[in-house]
Wavefront OBJ file of the C-alpha trace (Angstrom):
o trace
v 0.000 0.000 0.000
v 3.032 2.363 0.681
v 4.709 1.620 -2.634
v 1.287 2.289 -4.614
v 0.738 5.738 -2.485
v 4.572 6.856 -3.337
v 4.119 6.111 -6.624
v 1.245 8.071 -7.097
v 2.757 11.045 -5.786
v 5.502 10.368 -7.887
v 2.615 10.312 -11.080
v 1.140 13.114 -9.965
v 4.066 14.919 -9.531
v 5.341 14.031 -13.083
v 1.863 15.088 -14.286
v 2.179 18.561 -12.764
v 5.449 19.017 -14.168
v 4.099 18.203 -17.963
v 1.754 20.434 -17.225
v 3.376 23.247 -16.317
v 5.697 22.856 -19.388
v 3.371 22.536 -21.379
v 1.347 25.616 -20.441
v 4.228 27.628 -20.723
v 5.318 26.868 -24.513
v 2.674 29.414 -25.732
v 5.524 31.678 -24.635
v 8.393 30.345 -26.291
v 9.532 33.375 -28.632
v 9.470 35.665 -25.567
v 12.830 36.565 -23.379
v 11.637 37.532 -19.846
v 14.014 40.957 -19.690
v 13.422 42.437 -16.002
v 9.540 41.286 -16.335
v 8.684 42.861 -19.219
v 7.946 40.422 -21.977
v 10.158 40.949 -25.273
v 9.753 39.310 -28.856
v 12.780 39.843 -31.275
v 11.813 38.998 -34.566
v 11.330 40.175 -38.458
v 8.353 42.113 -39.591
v 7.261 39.763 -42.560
v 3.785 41.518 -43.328
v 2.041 45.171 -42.597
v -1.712 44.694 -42.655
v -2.793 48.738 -41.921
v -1.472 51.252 -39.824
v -1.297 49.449 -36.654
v -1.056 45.717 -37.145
v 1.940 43.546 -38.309
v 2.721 39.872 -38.428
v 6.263 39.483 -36.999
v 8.347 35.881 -37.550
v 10.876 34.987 -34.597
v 13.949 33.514 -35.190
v 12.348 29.969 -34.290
v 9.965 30.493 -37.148
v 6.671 31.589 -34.961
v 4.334 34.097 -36.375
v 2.414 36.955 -33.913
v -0.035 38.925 -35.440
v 0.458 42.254 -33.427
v -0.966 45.129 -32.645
v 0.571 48.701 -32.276
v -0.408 49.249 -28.388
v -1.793 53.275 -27.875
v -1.892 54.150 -31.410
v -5.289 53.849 -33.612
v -4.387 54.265 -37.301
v -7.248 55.076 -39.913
v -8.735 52.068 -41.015
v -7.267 50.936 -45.217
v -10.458 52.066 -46.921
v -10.925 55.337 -44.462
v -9.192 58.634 -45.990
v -5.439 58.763 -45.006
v -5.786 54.324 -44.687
v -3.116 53.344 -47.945
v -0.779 56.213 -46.943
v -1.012 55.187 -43.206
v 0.146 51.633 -44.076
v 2.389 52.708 -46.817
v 4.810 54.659 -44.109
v 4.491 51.554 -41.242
v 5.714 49.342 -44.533
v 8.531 51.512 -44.982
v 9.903 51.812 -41.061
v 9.768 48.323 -40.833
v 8.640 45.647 -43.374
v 11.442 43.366 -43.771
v 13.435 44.333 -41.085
v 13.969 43.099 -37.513
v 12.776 44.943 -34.467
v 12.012 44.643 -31.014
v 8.599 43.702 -29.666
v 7.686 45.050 -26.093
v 4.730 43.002 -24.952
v 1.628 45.166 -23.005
v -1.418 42.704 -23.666
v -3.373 40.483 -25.872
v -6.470 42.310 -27.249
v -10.210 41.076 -27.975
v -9.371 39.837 -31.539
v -6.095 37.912 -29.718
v -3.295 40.176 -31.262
v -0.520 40.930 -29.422
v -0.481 44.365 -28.181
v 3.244 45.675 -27.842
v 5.303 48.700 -28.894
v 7.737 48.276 -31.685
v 10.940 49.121 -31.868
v 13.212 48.972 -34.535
v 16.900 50.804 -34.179
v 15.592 51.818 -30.501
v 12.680 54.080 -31.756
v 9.708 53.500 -30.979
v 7.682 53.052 -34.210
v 4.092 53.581 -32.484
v 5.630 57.280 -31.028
v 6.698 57.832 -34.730
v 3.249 56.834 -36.125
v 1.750 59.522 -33.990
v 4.148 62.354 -34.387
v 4.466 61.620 -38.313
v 0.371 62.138 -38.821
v -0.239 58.512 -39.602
v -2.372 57.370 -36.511
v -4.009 59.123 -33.560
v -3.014 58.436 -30.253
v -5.789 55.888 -28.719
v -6.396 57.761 -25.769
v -9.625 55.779 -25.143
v -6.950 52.577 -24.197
v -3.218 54.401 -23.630
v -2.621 56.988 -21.450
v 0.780 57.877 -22.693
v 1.822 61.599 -22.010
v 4.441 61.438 -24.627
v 2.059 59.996 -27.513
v -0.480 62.722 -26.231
v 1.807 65.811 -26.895
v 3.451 63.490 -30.182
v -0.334 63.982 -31.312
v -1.147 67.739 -30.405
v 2.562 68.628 -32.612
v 1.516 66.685 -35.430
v -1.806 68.458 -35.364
v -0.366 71.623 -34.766
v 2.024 71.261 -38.195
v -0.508 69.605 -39.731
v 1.171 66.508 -40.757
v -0.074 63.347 -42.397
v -3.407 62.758 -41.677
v -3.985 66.144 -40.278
v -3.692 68.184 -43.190
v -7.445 66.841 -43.859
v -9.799 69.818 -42.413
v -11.636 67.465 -40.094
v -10.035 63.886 -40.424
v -12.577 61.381 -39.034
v -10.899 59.582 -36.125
v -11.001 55.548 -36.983
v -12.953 54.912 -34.144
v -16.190 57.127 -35.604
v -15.438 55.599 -38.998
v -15.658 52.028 -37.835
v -18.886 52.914 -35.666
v -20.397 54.627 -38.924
v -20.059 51.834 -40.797
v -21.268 49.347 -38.512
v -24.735 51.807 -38.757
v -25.268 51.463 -42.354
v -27.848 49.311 -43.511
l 1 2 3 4 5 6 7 8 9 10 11 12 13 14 15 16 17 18 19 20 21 22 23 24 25 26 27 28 29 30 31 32 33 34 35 36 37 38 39 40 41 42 43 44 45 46 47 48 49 50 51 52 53 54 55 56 57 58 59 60 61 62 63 64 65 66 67 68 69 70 71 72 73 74 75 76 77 78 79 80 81 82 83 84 85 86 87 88 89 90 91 92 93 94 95 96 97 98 99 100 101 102 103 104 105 106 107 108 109 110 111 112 113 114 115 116 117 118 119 120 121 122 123 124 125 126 127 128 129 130 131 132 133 134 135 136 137 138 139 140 141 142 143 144 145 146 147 148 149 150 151 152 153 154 155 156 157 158 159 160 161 162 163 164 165 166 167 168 169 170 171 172 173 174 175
């Protein structure tokens, strides 16, 4: 009876420990660096503005998301251009990935960086996306916003550009 209770434990034990491993291989691609969670990889697709599919070194794909940023939507006014200049910062070349979340559709929400700049700052200050103040409250992308407003860059050369927010609400309204 002894020998069949230790080697339970023992089963049980081994169990746990497969578990555990187990559970922990969706994270394989991320480096722990002082708890913040890091992907390294290369940007192998833009989709718009603010999404991107990176490919790690071990050949893993993350669709991802550009955290505090909203960029207009591809068939919104200022949508081609807005993709157009994330393709060109970073399509086809390796950058940085810090980790925030996972949103509703399951994308990875992280800032990029690629030569230490943060891409989703220079989205904002550029005129290609609007700081998503609804979800980030980022000082920095805040007053990156009000500049490019202020010059009138990219997207805010339009006399009242429609925020992608309204634009995806307005279309969810028509019949």
């Amino acid at each position: 009876m002894i020998i069949k209770v230790k080697l339970m434990k023992k089963i049980w034990f081994v169990l746990f420990s497969i578990i555990i491993i187990l559970s922990s291989l969706f994270f394989v691609g991320f480096k722990n660096n002082d708890e913040i969670n890091i992907l390294h990889g290369k940007v192998v697709y833009v989709y718009d503005g603010d999404t991107i599919q990176l490919k790690t070194s071990d050949n893993k794909e993350y669709k991802i998301r550009l955290s505090g940023i909203d960029a207009p939507e591809y068939n919104q006014n200022y949508g081609k251009k807005s993709k157009a200049y994330l393709n060109s910062l970073i399509c086809d070349k390796l950058v940085n990935i810090e980790v925030v979340g996972m949103d509703k559709y399951k994308r990875i929400l992280a800032i990029i960086f690629h030569n230490n700049e943060d891409i989703n700052y220079k989205m904002i200050k550029k005129g290609y996306a609007w700081h998503y103040k609804y979800y980030d409250s980022n000082q920095v992308y805040a007053e990156a916003e009000m500049e490019a407003k202020n010059k009138k860059l990219g997207l805010w050369q339009d006399e009242y550009p429609e925020a992608p927010w309204h634009f995806r609400h307005s279309k969810k309204h028509i019949h």
